[in-house]
N, CA, C and O atoms as a Maestro MAE file, in Angstrom:
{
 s_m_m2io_version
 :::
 2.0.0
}

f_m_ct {
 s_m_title
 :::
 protein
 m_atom[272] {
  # First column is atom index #
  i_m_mmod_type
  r_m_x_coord
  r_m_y_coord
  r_m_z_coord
  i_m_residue_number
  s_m_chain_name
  s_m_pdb_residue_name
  s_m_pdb_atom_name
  i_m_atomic_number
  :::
  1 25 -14.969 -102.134 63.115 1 A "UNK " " N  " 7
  2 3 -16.366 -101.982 62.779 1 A "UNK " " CA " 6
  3 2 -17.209 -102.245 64.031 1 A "UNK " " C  " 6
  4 15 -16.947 -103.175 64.796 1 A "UNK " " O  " 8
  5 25 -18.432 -101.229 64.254 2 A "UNK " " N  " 7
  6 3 -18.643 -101.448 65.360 2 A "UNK " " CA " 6
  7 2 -19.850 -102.706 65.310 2 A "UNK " " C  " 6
  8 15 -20.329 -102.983 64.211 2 A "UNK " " O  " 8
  9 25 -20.227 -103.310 66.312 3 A "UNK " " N  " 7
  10 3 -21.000 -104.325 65.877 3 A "UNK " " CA " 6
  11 2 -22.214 -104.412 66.565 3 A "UNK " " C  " 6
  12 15 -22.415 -103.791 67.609 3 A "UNK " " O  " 8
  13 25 -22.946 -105.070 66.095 4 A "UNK " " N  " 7
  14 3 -24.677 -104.805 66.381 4 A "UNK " " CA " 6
  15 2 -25.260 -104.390 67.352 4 A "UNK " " C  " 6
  16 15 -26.055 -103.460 67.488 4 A "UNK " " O  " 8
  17 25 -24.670 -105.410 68.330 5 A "UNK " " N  " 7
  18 3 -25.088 -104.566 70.028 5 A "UNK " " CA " 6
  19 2 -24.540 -103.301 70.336 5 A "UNK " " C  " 6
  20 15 -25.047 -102.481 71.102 5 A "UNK " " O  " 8
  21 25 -23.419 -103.166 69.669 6 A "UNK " " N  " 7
  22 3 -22.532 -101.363 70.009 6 A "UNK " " CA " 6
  23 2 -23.272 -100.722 69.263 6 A "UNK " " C  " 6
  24 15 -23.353 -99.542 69.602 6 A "UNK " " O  " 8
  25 25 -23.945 -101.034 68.245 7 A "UNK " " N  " 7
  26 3 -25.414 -99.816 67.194 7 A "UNK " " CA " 6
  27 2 -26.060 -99.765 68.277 7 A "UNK " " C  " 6
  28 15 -26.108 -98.862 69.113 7 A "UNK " " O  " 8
  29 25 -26.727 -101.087 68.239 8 A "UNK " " N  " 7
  30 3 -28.060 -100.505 69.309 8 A "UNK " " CA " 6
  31 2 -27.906 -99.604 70.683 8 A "UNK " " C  " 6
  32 15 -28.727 -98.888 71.257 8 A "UNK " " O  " 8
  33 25 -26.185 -100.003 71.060 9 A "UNK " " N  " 7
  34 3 -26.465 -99.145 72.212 9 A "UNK " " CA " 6
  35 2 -26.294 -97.986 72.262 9 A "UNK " " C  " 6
  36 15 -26.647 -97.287 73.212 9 A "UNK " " O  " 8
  37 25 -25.450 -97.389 70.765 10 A "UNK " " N  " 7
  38 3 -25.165 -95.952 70.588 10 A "UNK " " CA " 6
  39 2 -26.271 -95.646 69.920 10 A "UNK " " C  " 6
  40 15 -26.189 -94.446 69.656 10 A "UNK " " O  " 8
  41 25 -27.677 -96.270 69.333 11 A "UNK " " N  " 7
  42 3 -28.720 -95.190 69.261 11 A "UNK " " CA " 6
  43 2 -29.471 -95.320 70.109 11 A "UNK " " C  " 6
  44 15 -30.524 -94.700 69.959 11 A "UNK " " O  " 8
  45 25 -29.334 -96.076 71.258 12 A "UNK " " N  " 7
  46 3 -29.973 -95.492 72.013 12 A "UNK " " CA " 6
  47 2 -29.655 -94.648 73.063 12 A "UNK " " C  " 6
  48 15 -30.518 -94.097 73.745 12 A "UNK " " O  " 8
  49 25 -28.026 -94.466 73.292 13 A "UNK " " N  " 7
  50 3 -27.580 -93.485 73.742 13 A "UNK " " CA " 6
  51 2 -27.736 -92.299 73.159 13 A "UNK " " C  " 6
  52 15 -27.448 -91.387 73.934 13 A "UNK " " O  " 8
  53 25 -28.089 -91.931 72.065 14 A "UNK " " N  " 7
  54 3 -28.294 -90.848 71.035 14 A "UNK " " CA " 6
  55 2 -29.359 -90.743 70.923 14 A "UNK " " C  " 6
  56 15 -29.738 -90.127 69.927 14 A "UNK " " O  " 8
  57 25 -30.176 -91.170 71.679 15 A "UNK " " N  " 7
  58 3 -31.422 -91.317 71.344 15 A "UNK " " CA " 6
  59 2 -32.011 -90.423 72.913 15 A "UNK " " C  " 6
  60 15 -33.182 -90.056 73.011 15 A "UNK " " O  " 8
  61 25 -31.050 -90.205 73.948 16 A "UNK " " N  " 7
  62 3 -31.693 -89.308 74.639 16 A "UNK " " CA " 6
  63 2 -30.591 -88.546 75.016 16 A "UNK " " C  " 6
  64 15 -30.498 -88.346 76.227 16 A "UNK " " O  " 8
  65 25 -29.833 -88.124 74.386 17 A "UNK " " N  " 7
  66 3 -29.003 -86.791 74.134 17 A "UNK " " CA " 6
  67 2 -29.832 -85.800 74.057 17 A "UNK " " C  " 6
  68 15 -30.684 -85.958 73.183 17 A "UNK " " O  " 8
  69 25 -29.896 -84.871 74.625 18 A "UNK " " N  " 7
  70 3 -30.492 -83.092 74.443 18 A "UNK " " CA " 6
  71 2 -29.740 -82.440 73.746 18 A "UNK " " C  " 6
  72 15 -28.609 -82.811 73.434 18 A "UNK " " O  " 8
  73 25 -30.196 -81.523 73.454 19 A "UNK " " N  " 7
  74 3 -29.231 -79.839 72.496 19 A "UNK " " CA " 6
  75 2 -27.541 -79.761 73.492 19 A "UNK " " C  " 6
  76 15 -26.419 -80.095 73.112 19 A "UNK " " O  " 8
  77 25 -27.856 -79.358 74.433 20 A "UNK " " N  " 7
  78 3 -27.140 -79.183 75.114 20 A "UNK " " CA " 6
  79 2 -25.747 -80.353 75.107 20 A "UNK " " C  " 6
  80 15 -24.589 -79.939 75.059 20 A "UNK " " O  " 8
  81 25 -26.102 -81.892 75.166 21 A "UNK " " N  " 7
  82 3 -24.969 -82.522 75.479 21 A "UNK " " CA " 6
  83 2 -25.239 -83.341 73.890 21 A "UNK " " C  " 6
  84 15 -24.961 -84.539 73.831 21 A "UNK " " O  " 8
  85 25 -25.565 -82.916 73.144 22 A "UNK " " N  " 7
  86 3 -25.343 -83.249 71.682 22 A "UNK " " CA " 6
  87 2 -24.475 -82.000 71.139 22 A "UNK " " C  " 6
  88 15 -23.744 -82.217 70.172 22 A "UNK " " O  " 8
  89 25 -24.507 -80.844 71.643 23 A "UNK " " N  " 7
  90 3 -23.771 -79.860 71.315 23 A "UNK " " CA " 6
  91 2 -21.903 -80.146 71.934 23 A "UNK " " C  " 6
  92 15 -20.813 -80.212 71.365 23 A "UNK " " O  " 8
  93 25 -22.400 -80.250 73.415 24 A "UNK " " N  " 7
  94 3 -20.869 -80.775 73.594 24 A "UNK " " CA " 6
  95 2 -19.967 -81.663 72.521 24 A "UNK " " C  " 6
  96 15 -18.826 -81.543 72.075 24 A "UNK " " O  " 8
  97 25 -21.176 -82.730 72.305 25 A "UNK " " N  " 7
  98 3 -20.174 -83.943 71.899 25 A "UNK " " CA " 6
  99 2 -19.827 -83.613 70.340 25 A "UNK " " C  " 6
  100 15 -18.862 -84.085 69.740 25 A "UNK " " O  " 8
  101 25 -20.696 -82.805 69.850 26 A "UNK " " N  " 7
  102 3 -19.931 -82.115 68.275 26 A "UNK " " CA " 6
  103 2 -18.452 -81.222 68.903 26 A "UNK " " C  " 6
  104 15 -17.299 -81.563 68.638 26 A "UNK " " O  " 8
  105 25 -18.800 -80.148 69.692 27 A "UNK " " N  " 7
  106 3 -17.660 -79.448 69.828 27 A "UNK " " CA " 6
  107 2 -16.244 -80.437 70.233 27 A "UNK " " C  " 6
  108 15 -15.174 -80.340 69.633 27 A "UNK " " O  " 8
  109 25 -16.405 -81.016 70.931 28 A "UNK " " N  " 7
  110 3 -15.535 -82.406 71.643 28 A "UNK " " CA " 6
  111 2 -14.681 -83.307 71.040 28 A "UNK " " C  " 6
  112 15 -13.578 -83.722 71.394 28 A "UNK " " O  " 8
  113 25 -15.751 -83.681 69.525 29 A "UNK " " N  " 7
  114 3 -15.591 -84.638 68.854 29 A "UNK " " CA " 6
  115 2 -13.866 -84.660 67.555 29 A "UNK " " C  " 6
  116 15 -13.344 -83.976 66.674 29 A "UNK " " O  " 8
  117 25 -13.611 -86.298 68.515 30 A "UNK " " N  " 7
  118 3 -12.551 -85.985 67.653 30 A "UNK " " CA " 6
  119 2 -12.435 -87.506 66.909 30 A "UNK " " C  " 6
  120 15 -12.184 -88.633 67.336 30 A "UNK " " O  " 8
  121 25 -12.740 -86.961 65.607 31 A "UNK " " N  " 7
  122 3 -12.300 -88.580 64.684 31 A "UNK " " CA " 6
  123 2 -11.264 -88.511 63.557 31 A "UNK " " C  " 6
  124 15 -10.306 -87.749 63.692 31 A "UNK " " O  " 8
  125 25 -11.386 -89.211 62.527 32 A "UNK " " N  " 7
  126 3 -10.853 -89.212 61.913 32 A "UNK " " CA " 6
  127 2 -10.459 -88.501 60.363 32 A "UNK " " C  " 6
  128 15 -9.822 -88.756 59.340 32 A "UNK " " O  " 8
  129 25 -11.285 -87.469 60.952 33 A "UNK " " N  " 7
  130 3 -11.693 -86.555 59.495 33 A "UNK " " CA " 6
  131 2 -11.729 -84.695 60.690 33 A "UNK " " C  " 6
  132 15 -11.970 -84.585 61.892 33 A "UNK " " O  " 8
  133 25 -11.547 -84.118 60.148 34 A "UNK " " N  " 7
  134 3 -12.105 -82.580 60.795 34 A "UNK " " CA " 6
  135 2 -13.021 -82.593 60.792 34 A "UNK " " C  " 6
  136 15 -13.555 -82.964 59.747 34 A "UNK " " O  " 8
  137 25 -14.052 -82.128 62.167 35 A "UNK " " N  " 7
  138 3 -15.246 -81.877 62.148 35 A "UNK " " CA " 6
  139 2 -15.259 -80.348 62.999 35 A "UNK " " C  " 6
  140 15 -14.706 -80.227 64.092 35 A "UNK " " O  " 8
  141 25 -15.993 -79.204 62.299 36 A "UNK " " N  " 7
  142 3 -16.100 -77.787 62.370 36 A "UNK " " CA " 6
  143 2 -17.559 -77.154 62.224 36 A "UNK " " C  " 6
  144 15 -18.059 -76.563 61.266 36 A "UNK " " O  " 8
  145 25 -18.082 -77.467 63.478 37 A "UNK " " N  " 7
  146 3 -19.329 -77.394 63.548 37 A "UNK " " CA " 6
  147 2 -19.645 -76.005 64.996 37 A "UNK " " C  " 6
  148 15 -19.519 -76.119 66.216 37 A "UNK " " O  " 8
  149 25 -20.127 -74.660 64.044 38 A "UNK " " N  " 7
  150 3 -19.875 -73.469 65.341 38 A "UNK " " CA " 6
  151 2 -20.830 -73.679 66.368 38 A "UNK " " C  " 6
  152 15 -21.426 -74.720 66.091 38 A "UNK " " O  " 8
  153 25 -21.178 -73.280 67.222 39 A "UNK " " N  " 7
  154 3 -22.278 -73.212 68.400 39 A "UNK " " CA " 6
  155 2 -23.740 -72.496 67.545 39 A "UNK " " C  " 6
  156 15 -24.921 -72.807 67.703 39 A "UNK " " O  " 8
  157 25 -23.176 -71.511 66.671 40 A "UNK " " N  " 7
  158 3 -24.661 -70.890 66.064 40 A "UNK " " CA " 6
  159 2 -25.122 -72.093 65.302 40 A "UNK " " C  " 6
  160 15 -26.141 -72.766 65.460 40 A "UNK " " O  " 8
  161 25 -24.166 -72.213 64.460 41 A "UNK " " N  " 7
  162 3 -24.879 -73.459 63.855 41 A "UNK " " CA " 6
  163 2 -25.736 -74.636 64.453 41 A "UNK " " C  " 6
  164 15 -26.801 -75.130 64.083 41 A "UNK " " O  " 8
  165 25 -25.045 -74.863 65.320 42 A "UNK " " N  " 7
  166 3 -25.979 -76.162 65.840 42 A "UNK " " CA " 6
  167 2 -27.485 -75.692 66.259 42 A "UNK " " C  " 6
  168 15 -28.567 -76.204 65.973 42 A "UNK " " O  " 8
  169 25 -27.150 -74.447 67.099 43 A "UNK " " N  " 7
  170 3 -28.290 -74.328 67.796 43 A "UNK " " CA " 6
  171 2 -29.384 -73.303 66.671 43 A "UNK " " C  " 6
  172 15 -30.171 -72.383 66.895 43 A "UNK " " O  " 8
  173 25 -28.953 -73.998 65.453 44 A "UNK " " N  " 7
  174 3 -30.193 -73.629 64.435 44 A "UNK " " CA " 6
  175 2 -30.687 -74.631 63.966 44 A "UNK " " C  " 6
  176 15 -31.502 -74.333 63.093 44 A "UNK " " O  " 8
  177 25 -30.547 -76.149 64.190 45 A "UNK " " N  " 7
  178 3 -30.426 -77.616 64.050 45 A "UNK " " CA " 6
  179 2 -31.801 -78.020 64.814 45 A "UNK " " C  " 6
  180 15 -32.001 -77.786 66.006 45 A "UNK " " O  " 8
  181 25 -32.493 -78.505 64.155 46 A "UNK " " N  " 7
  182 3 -33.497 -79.428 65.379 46 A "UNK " " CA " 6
  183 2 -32.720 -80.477 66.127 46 A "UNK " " C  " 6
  184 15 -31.693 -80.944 65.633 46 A "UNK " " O  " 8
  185 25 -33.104 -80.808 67.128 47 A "UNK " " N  " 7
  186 3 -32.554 -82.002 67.976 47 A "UNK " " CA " 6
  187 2 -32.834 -83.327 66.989 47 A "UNK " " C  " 6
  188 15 -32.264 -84.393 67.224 47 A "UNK " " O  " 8
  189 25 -33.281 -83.251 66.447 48 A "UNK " " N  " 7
  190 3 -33.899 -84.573 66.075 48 A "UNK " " CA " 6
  191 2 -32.560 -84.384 64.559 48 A "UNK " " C  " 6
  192 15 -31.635 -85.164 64.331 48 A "UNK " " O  " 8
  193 25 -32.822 -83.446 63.977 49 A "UNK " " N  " 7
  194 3 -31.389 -83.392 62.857 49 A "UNK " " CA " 6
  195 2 -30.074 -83.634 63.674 49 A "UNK " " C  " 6
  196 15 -29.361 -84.559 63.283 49 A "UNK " " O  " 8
  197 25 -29.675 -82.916 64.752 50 A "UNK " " N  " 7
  198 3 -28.740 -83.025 65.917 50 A "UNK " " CA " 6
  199 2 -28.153 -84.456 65.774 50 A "UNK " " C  " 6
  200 15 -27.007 -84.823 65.516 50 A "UNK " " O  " 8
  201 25 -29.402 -85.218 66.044 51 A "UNK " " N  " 7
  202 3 -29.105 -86.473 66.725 51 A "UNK " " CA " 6
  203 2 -28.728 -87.617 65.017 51 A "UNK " " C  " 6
  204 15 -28.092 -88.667 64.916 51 A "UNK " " O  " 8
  205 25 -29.257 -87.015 64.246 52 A "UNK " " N  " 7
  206 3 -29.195 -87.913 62.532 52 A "UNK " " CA " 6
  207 2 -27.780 -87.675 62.302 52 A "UNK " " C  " 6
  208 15 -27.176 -88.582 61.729 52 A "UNK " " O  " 8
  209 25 -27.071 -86.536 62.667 53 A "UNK " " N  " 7
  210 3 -25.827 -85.924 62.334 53 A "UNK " " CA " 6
  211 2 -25.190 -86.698 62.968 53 A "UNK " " C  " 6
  212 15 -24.683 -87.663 62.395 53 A "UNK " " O  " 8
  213 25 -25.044 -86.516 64.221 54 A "UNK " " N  " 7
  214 3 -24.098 -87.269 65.199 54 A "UNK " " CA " 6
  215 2 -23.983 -88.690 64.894 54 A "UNK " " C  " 6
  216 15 -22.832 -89.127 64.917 54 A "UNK " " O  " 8
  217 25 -25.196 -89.750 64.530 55 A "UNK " " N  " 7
  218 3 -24.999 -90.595 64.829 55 A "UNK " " CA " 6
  219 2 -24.305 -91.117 63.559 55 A "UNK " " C  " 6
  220 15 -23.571 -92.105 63.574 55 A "UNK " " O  " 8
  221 25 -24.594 -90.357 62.404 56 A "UNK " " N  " 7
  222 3 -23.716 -90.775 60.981 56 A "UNK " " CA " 6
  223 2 -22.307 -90.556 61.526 56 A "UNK " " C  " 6
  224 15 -21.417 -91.384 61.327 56 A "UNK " " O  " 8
  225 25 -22.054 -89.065 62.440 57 A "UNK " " N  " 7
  226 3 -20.524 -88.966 62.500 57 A "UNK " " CA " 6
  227 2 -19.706 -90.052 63.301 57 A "UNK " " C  " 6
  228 15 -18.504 -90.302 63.205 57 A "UNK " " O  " 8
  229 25 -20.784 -90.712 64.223 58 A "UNK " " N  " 7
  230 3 -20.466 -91.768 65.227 58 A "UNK " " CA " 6
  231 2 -20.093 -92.964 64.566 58 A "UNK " " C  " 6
  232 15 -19.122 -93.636 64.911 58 A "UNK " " O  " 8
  233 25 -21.097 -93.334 63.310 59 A "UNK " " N  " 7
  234 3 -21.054 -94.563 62.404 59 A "UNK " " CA " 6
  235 2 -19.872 -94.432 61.547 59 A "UNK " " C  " 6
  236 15 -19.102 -95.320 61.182 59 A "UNK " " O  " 8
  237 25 -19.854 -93.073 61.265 60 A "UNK " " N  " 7
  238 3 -18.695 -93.379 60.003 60 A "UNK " " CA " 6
  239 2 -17.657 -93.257 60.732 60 A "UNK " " C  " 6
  240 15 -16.795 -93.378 59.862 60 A "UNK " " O  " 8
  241 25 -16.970 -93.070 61.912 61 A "UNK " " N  " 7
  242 3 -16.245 -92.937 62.750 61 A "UNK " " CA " 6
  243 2 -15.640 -94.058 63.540 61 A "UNK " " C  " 6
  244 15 -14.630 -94.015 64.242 61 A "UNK " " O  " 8
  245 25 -16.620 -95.301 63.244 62 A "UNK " " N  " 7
  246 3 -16.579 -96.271 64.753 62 A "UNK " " CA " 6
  247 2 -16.413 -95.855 66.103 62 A "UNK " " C  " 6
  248 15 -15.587 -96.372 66.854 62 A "UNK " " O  " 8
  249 25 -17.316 -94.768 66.486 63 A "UNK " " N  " 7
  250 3 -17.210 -94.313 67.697 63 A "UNK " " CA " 6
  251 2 -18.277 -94.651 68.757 63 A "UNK " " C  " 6
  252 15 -19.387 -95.091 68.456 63 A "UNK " " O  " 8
  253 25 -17.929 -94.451 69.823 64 A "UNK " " N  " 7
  254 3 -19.003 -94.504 70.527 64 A "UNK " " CA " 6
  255 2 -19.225 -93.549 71.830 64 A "UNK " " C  " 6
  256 15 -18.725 -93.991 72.865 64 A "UNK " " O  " 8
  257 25 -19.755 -92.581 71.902 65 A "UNK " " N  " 7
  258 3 -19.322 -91.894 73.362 65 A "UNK " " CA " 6
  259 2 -19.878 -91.695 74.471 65 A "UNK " " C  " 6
  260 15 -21.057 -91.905 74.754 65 A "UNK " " O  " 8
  261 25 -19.028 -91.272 75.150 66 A "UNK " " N  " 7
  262 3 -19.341 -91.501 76.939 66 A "UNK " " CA " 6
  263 2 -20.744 -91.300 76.535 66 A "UNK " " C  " 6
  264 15 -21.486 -90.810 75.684 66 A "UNK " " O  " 8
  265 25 -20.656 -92.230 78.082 67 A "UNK " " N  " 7
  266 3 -22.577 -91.720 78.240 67 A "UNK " " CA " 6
  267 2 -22.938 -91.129 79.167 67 A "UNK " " C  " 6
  268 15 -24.089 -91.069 79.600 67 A "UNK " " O  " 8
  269 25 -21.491 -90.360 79.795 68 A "UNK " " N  " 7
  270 3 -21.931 -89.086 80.282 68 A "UNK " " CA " 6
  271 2 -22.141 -87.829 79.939 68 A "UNK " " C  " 6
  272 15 -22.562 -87.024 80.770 68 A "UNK " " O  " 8
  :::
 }
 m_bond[271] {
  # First column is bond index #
  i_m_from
  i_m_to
  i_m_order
  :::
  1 1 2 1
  2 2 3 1
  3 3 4 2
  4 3 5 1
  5 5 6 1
  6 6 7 1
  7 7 8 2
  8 7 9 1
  9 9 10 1
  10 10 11 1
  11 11 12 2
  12 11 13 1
  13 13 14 1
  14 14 15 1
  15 15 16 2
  16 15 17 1
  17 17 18 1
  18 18 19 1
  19 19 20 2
  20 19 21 1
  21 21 22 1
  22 22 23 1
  23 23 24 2
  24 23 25 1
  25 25 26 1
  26 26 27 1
  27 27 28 2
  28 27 29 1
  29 29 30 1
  30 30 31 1
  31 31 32 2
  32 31 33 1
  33 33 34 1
  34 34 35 1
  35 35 36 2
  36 35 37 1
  37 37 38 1
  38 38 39 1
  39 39 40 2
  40 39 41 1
  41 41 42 1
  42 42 43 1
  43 43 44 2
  44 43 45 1
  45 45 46 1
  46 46 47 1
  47 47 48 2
  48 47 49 1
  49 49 50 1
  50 50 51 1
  51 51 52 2
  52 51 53 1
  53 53 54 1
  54 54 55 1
  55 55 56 2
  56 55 57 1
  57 57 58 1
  58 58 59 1
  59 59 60 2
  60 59 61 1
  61 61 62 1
  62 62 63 1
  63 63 64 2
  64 63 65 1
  65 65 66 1
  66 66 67 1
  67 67 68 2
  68 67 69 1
  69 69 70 1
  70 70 71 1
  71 71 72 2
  72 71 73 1
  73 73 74 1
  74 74 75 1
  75 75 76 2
  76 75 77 1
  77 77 78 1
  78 78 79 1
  79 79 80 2
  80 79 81 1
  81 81 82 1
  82 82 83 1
  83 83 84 2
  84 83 85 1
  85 85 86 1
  86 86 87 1
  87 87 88 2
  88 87 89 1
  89 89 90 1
  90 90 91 1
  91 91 92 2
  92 91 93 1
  93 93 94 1
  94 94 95 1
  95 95 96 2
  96 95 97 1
  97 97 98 1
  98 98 99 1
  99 99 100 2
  100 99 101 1
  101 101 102 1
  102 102 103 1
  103 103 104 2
  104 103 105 1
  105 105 106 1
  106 106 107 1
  107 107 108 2
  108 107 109 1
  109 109 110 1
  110 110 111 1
  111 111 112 2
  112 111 113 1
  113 113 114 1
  114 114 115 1
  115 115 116 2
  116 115 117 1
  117 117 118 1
  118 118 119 1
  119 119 120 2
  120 119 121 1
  121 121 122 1
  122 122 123 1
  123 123 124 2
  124 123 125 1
  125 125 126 1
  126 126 127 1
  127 127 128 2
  128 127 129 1
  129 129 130 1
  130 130 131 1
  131 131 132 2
  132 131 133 1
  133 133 134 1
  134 134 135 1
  135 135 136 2
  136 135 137 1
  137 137 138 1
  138 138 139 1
  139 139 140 2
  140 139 141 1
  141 141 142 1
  142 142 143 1
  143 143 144 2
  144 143 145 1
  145 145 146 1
  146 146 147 1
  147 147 148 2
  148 147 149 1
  149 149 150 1
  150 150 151 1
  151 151 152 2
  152 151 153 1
  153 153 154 1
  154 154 155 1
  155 155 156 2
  156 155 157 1
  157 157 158 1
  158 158 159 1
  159 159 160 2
  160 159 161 1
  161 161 162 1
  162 162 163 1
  163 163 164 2
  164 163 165 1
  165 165 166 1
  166 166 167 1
  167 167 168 2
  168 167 169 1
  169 169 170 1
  170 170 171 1
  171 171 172 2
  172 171 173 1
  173 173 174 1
  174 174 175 1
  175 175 176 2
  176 175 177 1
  177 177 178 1
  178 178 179 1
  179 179 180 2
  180 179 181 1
  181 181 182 1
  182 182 183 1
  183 183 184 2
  184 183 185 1
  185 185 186 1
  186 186 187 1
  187 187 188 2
  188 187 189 1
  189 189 190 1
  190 190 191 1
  191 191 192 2
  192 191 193 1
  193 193 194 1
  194 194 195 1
  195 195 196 2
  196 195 197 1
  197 197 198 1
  198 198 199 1
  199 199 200 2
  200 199 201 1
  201 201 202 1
  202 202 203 1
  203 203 204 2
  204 203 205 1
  205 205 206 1
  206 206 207 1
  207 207 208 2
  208 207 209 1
  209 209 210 1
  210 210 211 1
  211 211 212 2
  212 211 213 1
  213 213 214 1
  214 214 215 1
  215 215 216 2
  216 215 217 1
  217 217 218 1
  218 218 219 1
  219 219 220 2
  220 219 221 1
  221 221 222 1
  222 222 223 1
  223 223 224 2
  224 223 225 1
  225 225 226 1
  226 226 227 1
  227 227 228 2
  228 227 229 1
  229 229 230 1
  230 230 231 1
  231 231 232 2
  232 231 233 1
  233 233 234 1
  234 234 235 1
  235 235 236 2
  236 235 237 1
  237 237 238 1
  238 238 239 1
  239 239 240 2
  240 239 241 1
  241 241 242 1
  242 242 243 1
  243 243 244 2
  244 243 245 1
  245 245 246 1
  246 246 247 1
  247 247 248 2
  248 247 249 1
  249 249 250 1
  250 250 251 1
  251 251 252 2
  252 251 253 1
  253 253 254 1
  254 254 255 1
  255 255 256 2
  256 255 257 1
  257 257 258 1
  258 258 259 1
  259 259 260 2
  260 259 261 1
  261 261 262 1
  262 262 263 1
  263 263 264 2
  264 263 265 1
  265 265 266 1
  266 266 267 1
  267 267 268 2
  268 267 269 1
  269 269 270 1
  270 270 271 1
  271 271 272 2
  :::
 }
}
């Protein structure tokens, strides 16, 4: 479980993700469930939905990713 300071620092790492490297990290993303998310799709997504998505997939995941 990730723990309080690892939240805060993955939303705020998620918190200045762009289209672009929020798109990577869906295509990229590997947890514990299939995640099948196409390029059209995303980029019909607001950034701001982008970033609500990811960070549930991050939470329910215990993940945390690069912050490059």
């Amino acid at each position: 479980m990730l723990q309080e300071p690892q939240i805060e620092d993955l939303i705020c790492l998620v918190s200045t993700l762009d289209r672009t490297a929020l798109t990577r990290q869906f295509l990229n993303f590997h947890g514990s469930f299939p995640v099948d998310f196409t390029p059209d799709f995303l980029e019909k997504l607001s950034v701001e939905r982008l970033r609500h998505i990811f960070m549930a997939l991050c939470l329910q995941n215990q993940h945390l990713p690069d912050a490059a």
